[in-house]
MIGUTI-158989 format. One record per atom (N, C-alpha, C): atom name; x, y, z. Coordinates in pm, 1 decimal, always signed. Example, Ala and Ser with C-alpha at 12.3 -4.5 7.8 and 13.67 -1.06 7.14 Angstrom:
% MIGUTI-158989
<node at="N" c1="+1319.0" c2="-569.0" c3="+780.0"/>
<node at="CA" c1="+1230.0" c2="-450.0" c3="+780.0"/>
<node at="C" c1="+1320.0" c2="-330.0" c3="+780.0"/>
<node at="N" c1="+1285.0" c2="-225.0" c3="+708.0"/>
<node at="CA" c1="+1367.0" c2="-106.0" c3="+714.0"/>
<node at="C" c1="+1290.0" c2="+3.0" c3="+787.0"/>
END
This chain:
% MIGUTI-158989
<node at="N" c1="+1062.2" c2="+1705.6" c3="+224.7"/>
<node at="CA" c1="+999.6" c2="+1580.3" c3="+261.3"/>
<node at="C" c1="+849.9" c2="+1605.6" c3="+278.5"/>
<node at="N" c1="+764.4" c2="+1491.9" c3="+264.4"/>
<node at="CA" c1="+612.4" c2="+1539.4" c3="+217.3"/>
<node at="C" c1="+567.6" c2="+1380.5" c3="+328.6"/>
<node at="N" c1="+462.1" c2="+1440.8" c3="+377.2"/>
<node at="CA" c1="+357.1" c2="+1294.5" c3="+432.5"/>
<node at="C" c1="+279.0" c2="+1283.6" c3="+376.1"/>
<node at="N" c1="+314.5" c2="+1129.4" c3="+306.5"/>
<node at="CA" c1="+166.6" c2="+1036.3" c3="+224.9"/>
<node at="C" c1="+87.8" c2="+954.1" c3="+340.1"/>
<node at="N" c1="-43.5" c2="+903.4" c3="+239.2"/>
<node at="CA" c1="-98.2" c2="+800.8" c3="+355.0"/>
<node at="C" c1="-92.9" c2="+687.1" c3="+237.4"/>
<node at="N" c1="-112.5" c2="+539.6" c3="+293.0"/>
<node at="CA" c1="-72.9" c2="+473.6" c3="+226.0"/>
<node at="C" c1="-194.0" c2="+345.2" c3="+317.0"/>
<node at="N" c1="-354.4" c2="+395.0" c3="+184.2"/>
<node at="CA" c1="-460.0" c2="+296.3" c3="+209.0"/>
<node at="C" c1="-463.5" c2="+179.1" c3="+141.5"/>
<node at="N" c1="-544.3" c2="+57.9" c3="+142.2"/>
<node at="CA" c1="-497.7" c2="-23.0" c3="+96.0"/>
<node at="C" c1="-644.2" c2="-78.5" c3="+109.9"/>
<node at="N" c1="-663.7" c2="-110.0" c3="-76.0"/>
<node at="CA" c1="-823.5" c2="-177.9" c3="-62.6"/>
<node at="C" c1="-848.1" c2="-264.0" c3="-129.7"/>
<node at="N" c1="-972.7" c2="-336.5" c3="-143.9"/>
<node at="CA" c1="-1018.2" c2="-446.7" c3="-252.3"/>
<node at="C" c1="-1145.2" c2="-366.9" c3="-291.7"/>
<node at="N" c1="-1165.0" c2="-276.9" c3="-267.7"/>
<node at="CA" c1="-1318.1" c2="-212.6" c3="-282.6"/>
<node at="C" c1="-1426.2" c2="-225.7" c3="-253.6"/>
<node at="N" c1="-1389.8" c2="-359.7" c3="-117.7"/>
<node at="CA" c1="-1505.6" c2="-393.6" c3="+1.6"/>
<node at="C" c1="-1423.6" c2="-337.4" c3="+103.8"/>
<node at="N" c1="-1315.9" c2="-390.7" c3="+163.5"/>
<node at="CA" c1="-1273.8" c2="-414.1" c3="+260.4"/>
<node at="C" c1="-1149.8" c2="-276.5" c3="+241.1"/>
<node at="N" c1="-1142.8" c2="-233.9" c3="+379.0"/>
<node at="CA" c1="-1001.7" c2="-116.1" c3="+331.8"/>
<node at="C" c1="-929.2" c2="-144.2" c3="+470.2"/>
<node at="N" c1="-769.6" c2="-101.7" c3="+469.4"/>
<node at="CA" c1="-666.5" c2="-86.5" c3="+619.7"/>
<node at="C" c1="-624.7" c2="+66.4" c3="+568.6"/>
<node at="N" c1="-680.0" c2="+123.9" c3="+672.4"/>
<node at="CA" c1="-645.5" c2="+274.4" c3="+604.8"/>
<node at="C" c1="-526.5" c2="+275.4" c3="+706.8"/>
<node at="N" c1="-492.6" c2="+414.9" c3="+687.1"/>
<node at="CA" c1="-347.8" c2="+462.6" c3="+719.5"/>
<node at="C" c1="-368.9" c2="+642.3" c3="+773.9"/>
<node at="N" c1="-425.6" c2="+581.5" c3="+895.5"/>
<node at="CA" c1="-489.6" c2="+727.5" c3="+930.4"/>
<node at="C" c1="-304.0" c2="+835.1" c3="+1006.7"/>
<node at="N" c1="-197.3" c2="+788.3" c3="+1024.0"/>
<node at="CA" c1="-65.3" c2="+876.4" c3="+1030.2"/>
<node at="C" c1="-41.4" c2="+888.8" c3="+926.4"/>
<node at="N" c1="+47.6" c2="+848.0" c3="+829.6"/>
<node at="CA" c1="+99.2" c2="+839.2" c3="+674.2"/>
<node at="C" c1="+261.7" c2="+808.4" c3="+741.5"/>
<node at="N" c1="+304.0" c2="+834.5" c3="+674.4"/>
<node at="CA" c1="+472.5" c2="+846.5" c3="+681.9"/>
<node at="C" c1="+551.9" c2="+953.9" c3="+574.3"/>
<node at="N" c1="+647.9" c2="+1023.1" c3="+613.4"/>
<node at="CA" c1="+730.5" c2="+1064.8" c3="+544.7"/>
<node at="C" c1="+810.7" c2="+1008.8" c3="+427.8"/>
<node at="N" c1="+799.1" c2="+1127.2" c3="+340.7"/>
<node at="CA" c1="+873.0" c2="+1052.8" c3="+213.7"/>
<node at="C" c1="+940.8" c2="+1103.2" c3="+188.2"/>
<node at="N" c1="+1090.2" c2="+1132.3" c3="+161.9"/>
<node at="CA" c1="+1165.2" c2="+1238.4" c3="+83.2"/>
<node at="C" c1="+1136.7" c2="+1276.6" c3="-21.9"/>
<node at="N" c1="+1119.9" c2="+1153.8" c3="-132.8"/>
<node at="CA" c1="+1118.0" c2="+1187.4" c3="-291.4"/>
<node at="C" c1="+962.9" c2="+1098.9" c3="-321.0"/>
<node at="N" c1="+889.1" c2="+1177.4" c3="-402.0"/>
<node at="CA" c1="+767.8" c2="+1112.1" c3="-472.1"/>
<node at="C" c1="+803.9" c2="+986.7" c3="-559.9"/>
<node at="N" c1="+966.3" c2="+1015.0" c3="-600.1"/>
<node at="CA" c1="+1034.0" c2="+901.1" c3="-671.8"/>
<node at="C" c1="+972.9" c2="+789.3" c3="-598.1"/>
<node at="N" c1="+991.7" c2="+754.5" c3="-475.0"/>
<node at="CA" c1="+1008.0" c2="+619.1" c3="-377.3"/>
<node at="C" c1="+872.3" c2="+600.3" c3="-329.1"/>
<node at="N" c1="+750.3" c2="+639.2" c3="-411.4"/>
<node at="CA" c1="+626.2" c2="+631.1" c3="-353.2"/>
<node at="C" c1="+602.2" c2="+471.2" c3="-412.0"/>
<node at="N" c1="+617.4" c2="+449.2" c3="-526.5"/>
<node at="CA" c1="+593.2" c2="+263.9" c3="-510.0"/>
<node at="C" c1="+658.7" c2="+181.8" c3="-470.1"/>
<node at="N" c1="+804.6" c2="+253.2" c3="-408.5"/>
<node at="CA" c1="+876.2" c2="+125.2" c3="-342.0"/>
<node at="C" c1="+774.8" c2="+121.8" c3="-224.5"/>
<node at="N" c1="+760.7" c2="+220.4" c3="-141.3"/>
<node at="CA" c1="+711.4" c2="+235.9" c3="+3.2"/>
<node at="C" c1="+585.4" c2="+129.5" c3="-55.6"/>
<node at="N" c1="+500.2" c2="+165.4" c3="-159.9"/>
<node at="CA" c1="+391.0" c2="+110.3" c3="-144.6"/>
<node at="C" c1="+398.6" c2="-47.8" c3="-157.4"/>
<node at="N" c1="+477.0" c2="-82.4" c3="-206.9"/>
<node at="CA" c1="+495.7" c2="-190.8" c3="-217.2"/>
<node at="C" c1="+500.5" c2="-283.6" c3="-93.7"/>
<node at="N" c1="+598.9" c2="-222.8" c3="-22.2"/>
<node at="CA" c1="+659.9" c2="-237.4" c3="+106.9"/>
<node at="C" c1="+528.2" c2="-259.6" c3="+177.6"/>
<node at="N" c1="+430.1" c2="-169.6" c3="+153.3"/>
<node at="CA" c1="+311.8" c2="-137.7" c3="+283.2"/>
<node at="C" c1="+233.2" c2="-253.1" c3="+207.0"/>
<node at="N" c1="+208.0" c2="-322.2" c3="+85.7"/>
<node at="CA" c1="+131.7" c2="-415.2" c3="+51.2"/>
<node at="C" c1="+142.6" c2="-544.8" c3="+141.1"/>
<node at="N" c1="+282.3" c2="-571.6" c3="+84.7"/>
<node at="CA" c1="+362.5" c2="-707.6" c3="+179.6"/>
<node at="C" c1="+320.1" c2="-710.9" c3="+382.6"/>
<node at="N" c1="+369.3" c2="-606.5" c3="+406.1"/>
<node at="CA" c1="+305.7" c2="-608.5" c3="+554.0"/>
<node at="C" c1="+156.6" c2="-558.9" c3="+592.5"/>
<node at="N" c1="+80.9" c2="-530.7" c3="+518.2"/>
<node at="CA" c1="-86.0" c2="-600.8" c3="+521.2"/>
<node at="C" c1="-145.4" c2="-732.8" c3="+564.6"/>
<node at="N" c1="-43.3" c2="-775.4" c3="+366.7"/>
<node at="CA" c1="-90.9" c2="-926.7" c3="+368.5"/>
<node at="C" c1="-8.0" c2="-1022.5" c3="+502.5"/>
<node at="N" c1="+75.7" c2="-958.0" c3="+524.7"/>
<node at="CA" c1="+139.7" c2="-1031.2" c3="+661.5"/>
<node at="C" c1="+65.6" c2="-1018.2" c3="+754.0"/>
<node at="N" c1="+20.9" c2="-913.5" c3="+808.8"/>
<node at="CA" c1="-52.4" c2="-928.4" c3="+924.3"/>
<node at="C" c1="-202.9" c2="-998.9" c3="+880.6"/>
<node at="N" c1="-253.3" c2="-986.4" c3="+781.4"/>
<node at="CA" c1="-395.1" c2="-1007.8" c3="+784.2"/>
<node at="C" c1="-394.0" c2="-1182.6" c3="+784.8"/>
<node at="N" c1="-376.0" c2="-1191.9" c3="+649.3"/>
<node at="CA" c1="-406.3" c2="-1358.6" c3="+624.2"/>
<node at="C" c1="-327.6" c2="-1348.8" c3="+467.4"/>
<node at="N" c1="-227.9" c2="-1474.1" c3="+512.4"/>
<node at="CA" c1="-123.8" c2="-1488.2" c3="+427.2"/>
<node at="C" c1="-153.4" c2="-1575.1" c3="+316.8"/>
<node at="N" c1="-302.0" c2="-1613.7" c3="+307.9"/>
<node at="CA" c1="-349.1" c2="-1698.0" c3="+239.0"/>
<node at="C" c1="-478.2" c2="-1622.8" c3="+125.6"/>
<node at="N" c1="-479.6" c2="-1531.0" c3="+192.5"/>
<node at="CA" c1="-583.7" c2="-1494.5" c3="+98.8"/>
<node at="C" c1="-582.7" c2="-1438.2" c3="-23.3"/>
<node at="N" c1="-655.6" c2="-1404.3" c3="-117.0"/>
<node at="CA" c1="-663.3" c2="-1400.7" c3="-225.9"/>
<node at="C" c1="-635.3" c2="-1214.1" c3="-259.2"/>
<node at="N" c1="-531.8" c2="-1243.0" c3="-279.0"/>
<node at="CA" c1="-487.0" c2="-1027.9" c3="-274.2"/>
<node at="C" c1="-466.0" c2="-976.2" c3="-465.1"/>
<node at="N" c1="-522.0" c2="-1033.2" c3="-545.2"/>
<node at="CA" c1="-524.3" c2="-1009.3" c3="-657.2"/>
<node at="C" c1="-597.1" c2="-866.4" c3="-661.7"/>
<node at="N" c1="-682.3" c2="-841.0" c3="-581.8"/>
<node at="CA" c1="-809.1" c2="-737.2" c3="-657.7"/>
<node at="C" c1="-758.2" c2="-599.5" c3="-533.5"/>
<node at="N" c1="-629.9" c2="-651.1" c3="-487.6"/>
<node at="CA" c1="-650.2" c2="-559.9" c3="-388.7"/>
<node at="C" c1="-490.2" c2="-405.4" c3="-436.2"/>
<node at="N" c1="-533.4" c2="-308.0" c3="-340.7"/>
<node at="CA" c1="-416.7" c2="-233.8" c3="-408.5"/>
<node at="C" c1="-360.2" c2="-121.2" c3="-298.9"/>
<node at="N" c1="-277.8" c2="-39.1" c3="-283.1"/>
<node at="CA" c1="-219.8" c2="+68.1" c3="-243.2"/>
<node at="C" c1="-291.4" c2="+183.2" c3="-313.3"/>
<node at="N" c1="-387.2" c2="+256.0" c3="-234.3"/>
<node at="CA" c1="-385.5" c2="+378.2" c3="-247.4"/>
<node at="C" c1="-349.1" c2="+527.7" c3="-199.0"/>
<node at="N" c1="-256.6" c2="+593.2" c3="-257.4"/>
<node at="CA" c1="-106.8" c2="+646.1" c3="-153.9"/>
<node at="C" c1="-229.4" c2="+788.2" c3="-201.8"/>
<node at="N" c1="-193.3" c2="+875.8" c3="-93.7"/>
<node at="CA" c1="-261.7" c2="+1003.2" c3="-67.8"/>
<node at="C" c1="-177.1" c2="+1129.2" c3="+6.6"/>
<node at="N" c1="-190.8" c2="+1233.0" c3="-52.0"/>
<node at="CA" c1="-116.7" c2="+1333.3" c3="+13.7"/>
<node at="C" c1="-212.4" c2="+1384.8" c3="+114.7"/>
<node at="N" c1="-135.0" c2="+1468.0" c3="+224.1"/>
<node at="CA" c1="-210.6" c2="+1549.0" c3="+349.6"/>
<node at="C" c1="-367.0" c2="+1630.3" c3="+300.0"/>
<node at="N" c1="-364.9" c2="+1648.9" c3="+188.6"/>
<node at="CA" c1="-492.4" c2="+1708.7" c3="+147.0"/>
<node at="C" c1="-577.2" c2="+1626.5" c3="+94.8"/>
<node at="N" c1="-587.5" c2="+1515.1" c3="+55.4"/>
<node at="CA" c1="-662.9" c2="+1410.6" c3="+36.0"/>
<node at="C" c1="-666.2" c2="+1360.8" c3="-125.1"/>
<node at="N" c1="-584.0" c2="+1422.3" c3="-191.1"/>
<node at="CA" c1="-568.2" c2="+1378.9" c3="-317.8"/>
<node at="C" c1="-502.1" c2="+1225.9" c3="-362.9"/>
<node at="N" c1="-510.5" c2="+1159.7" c3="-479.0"/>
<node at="CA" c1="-458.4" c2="+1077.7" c3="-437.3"/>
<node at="C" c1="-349.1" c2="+1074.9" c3="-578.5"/>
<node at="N" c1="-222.2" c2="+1014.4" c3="-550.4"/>
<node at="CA" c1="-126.2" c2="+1055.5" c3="-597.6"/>
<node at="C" c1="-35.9" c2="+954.4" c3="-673.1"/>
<node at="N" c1="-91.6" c2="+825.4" c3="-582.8"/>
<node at="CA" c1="-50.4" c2="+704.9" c3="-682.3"/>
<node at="C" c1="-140.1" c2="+572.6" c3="-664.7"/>
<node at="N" c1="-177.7" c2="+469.2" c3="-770.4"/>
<node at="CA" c1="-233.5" c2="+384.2" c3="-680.5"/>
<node at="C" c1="-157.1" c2="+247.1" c3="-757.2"/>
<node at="N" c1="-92.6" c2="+181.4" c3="-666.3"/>
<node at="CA" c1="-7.0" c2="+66.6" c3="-686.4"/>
<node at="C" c1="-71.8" c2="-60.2" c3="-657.8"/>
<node at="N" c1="-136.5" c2="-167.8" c3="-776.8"/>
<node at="CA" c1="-192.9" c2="-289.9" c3="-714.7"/>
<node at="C" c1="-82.3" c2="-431.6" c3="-641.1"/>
<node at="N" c1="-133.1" c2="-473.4" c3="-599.1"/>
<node at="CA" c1="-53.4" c2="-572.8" c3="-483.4"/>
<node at="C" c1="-80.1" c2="-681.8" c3="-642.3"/>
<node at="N" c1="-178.5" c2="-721.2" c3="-709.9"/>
<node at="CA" c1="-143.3" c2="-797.7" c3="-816.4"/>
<node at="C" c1="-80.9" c2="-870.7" c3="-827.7"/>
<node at="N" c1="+29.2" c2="-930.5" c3="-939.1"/>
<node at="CA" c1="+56.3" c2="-1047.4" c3="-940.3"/>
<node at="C" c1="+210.6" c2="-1056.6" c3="-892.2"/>
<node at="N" c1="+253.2" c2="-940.3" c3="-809.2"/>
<node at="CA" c1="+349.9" c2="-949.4" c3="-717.3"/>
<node at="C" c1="+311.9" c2="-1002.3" c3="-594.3"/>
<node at="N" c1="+168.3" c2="-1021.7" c3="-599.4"/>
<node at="CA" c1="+158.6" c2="-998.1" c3="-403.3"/>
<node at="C" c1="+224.4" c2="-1147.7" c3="-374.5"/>
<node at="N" c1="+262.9" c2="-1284.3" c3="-442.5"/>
<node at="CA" c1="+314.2" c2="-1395.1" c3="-363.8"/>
<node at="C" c1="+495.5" c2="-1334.0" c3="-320.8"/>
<node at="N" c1="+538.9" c2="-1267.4" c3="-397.8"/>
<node at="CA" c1="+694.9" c2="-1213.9" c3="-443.6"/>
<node at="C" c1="+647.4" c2="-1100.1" c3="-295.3"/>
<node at="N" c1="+550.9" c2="-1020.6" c3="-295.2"/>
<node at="CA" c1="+591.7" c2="-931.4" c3="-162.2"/>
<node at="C" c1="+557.9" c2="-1022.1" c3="-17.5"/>
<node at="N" c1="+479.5" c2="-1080.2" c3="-45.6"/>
<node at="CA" c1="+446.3" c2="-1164.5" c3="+48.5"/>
<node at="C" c1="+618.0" c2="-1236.2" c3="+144.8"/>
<node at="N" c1="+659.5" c2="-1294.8" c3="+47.3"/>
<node at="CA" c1="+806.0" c2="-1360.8" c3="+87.7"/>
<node at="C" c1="+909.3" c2="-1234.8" c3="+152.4"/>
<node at="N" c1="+884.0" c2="-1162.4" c3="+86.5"/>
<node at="CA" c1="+979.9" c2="-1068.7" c3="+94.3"/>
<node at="C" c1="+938.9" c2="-969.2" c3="+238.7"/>
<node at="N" c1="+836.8" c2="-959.8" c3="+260.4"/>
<node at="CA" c1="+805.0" c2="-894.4" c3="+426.8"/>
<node at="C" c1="+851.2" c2="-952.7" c3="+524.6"/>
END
């Protein structure tokens, strides 16, 4: 099992993810990210415009390892948080 961090930006504005969470498999790094998109836009503002915005998942050394956009899922994760 490995700890990612799982930041999340528009390339103004960022919600970083200064713990990370455990992952078993690198397999399940865009479900998680997905997951972490939807409860962003939940807490922030459920209205706003999350097209330009994305998941950037990072290992303990600062590399970054996947980057998943919130795009034209974000109304579909939105419901789903």
């Amino acid at each position: 099992m490995a700890r990612y961090r799982f930041h999340c930006t528009n390339g103004l504005e960022c919600v970083l993810d200064p713990v990370g969470q455990e992952i078993r498999s690198a397999a399940r790094l865009p479900e998680r990210a997905r997951a972490v998109a939807g409860q962003v836009m939940n807490k922030l503002d459920r209205s706003a415009d999350w097209r330009e915005w994305q998941v950037s998942v990072h290992d303990l050394r600062g590399h970054r390892v996947l980057v998943q956009p919130f795009g034209m899922d974000a109304k579909r994760l939105l419901r789903a948080a």
